[in-house]
KOLMAR-972789 format. One line per 3 residues: their letters; for each residue y, x, z of N, C-alpha, C, O. Coordinates in steps of 0.05 Angstrom, whole numbers, plus 5000, padded with zeros to 4 digits. Last residue first. Example, Ala and Ser with C-alpha at 12.3 -4.5 7.8 and 13.67 -1.06 7.14 Angstrom:
% residues 2
SA> 4955 5257 5142 4979 5273 5143 5001 5258 5157 5023 5268 5161 ~ 4886 5264 5156 4910 5246 5156 4934 5264 5156 4934 5285 5169 .
This chain:
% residues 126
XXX> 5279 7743 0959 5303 7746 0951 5319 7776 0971 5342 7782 0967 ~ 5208 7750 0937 5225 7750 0964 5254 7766 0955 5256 7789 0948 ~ 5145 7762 0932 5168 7746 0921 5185 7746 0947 5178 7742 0971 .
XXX> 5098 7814 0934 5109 7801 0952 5139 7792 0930 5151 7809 0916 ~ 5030 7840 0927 5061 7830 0905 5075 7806 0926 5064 7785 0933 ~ 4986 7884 0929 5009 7872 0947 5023 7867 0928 5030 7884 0912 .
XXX> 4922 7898 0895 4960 7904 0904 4970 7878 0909 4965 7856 0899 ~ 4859 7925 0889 4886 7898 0899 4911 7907 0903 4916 7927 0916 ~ 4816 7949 0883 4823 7941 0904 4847 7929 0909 4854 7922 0932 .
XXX> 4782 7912 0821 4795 7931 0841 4813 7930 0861 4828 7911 0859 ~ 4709 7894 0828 4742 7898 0833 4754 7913 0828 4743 7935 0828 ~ 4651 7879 0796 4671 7897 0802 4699 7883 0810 4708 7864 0798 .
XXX> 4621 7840 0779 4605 7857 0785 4623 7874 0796 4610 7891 0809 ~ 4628 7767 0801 4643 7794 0788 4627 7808 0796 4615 7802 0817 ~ 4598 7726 0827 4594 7728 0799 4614 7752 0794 4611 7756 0770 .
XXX> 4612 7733 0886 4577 7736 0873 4584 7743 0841 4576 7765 0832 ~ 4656 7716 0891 4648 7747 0893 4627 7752 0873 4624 7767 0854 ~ 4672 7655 0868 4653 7663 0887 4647 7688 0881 4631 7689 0863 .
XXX> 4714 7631 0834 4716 7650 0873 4699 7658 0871 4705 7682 0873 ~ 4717 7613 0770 4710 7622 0784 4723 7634 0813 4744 7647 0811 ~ 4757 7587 0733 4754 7575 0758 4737 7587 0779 4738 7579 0802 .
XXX> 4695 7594 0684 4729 7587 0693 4728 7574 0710 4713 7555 0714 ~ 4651 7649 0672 4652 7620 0683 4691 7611 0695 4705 7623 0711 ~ 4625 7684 0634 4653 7669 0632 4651 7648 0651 4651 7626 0640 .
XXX> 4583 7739 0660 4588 7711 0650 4619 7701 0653 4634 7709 0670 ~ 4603 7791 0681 4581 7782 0663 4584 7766 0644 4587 7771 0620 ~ 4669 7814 0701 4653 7780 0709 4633 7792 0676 4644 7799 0655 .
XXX> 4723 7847 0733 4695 7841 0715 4667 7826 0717 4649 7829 0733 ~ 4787 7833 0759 4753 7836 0766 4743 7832 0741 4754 7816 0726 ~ 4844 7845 0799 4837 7845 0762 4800 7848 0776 4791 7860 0795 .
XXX> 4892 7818 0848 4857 7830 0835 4860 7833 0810 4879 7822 0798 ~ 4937 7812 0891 4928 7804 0863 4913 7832 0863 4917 7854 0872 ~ 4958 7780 0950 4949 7807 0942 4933 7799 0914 4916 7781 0916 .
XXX> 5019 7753 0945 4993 7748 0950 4977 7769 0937 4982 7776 0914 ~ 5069 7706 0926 5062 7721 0941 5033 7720 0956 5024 7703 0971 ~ 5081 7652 0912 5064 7670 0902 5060 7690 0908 5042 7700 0894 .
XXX> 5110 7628 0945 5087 7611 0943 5065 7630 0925 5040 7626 0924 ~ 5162 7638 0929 5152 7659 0942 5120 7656 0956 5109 7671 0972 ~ 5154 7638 0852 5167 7634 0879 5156 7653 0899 5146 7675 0895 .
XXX> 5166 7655 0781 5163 7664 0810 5171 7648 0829 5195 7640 0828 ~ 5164 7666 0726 5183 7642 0742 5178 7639 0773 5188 7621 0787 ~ 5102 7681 0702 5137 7673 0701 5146 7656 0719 5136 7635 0726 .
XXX> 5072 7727 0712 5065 7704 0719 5099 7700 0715 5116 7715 0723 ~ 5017 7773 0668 5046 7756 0664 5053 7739 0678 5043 7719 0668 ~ 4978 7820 0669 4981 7789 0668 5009 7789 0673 5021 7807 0684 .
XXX> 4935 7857 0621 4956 7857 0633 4966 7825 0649 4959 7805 0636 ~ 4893 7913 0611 4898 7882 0601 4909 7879 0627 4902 7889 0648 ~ 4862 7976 0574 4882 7959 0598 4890 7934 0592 4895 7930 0569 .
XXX> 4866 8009 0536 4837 8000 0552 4848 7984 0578 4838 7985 0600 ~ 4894 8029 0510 4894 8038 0534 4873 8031 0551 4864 8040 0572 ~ 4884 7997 0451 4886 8035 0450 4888 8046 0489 4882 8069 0495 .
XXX> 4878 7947 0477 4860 7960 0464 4866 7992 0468 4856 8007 0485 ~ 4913 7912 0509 4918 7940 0506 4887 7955 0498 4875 7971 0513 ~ 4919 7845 0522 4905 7865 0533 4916 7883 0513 4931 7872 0497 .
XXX> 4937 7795 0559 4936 7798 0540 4926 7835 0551 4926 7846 0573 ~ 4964 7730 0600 4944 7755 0591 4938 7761 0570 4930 7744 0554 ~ 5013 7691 0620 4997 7697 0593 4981 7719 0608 4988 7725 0631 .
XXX> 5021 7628 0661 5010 7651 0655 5010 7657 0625 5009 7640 0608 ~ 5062 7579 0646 5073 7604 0658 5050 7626 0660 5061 7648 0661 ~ 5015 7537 0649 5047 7542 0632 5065 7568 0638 5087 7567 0627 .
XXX> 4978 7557 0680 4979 7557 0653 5002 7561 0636 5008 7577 0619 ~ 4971 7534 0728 4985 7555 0726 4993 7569 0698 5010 7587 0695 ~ 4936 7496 0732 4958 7485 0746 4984 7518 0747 5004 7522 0761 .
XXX> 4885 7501 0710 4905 7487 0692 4936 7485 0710 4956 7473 0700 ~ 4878 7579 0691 4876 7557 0710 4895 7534 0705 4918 7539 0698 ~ 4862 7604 0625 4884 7591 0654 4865 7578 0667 4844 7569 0660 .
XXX> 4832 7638 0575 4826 7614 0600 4843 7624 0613 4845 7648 0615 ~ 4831 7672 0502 4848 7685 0546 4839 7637 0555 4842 7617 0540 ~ 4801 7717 0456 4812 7696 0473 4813 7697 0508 4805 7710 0527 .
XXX> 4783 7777 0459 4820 7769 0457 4822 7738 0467 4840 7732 0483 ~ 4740 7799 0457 4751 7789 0435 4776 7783 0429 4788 7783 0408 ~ 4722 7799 0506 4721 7826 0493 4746 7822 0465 4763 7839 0457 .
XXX> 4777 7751 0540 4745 7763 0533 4749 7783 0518 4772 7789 0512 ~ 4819 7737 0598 4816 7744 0564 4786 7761 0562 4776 7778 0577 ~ 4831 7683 0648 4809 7714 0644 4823 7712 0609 4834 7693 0598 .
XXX> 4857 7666 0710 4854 7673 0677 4837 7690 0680 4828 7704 0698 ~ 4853 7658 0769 4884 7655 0748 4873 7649 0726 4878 7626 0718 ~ 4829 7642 0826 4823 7650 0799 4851 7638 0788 4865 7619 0794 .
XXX> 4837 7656 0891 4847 7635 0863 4844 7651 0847 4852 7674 0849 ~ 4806 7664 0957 4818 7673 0923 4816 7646 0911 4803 7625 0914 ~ 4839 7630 1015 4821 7641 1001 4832 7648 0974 4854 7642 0966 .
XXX> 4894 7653 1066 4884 7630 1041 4855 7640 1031 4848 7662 1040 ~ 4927 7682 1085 4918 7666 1102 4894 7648 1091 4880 7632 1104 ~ 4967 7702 1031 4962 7704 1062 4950 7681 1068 4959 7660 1058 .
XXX> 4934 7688 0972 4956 7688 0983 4944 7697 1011 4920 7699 1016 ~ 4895 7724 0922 4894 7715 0950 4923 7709 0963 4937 7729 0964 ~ 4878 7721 0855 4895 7727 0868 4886 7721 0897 4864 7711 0897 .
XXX> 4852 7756 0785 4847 7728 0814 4867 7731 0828 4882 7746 0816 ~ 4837 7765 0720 4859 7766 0756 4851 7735 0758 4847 7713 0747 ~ 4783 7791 0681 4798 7762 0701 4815 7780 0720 4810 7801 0731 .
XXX> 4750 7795 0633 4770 7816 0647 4782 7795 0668 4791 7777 0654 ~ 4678 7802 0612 4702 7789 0609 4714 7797 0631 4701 7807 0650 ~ 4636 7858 0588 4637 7840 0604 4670 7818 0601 4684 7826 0582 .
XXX> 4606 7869 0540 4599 7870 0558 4608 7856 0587 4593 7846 0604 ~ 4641 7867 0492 4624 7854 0500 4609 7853 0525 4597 7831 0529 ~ 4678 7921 0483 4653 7913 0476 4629 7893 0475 4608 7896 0464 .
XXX> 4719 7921 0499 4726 7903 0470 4693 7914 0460 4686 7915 0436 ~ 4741 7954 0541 4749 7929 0545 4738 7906 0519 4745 7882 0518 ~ 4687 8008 0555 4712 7997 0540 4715 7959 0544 4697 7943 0548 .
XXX> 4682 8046 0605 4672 8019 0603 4695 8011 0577 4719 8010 0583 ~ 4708 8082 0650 4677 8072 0653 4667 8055 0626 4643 8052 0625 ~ 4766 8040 0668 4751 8073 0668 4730 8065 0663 4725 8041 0669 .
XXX> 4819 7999 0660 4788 8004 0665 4785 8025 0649 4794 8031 0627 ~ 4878 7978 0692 4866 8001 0675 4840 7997 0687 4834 7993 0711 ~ 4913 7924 0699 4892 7928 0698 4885 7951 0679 4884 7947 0655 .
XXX> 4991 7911 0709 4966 7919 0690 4937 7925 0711 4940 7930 0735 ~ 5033 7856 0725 5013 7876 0727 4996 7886 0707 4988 7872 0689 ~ 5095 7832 0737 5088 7837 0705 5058 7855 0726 5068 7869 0744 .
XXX> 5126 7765 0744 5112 7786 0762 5093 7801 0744 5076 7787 0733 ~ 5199 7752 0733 5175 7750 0713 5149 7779 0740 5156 7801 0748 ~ 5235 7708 0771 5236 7726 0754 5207 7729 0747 5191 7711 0753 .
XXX> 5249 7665 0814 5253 7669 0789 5249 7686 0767 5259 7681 0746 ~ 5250 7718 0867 5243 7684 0856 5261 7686 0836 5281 7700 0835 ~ 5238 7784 0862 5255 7766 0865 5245 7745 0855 5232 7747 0834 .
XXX> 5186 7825 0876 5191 7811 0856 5205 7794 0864 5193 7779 0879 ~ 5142 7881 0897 5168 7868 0908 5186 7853 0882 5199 7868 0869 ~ 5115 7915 0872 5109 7909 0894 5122 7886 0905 5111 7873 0923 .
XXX> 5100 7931 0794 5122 7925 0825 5105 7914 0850 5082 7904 0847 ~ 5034 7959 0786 5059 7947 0776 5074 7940 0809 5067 7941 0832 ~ 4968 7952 0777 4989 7966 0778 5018 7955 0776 5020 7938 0759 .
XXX> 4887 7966 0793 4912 7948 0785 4941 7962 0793 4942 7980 0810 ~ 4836 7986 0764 4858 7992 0782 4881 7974 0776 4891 7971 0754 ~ 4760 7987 0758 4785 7977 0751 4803 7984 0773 4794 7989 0796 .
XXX> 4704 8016 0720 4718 8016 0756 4740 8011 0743 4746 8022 0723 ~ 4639 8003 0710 4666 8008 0700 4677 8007 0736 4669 8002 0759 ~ 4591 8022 0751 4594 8030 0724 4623 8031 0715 4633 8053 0712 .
């Protein structure tokens, strides 16, 4: 039904700010229907849930990333965006945007997003 794409640099120096967007097709962002989450995968690793922001605007962290995530979203574009400040190279790692039913925080398990999209490469590296 909705279909998401993720966007932005590829290649992000330590210390600096890793900026992505999420465009959803299909589906407005501020109906209710579903809540907006980035997850991430480093090499070698399983997914990490980051955040989500709901139809409404409130946004959930993960607590060990919080101080440095925001998300925030683009009503007129239908796009919601994440923010990770302060970069290492510990973050490097193919980043997701997914649509989840239910709010559950902290979510991995596939099962609960009804959608991806297919991911971009964000590599930290001086």
């Amino acid at each position: 039904q909705v279909q998401l794409q993720e966007s932005g640099p590829g290649l992000v120096k330590p210390s600096q700010t890793l900026s992505l967007t999420c465009t959803v097709s299909g589906g407005s962002i501020t109906t209710g229907d579903y809540y907006w989450n980035w997850i991430r995968q480093p090499p070698g690793k399983g997914l990490e849930w980051m955040g989500v922001i709901s139809y409404s605007g409130s946004t959930y962290y993960t607590p060990h990333l919080k101080s440095r995530t925001y998300i925030a979203r683009d009503t007129s574009k239908n796009q919601f965006t994440l923010q990770l400040l302060s970069v290492t190279p510990e973050d490097t790692a193919v980043y997701y945007c997914g649509a989840s039913k239910r709010l559950i925080l902290g979510a991995t398990d596939e099962n609960l997003y009804d959608c991806w999209g297919q991911g971009t490469q964000v590599t930290v590296s001086s």
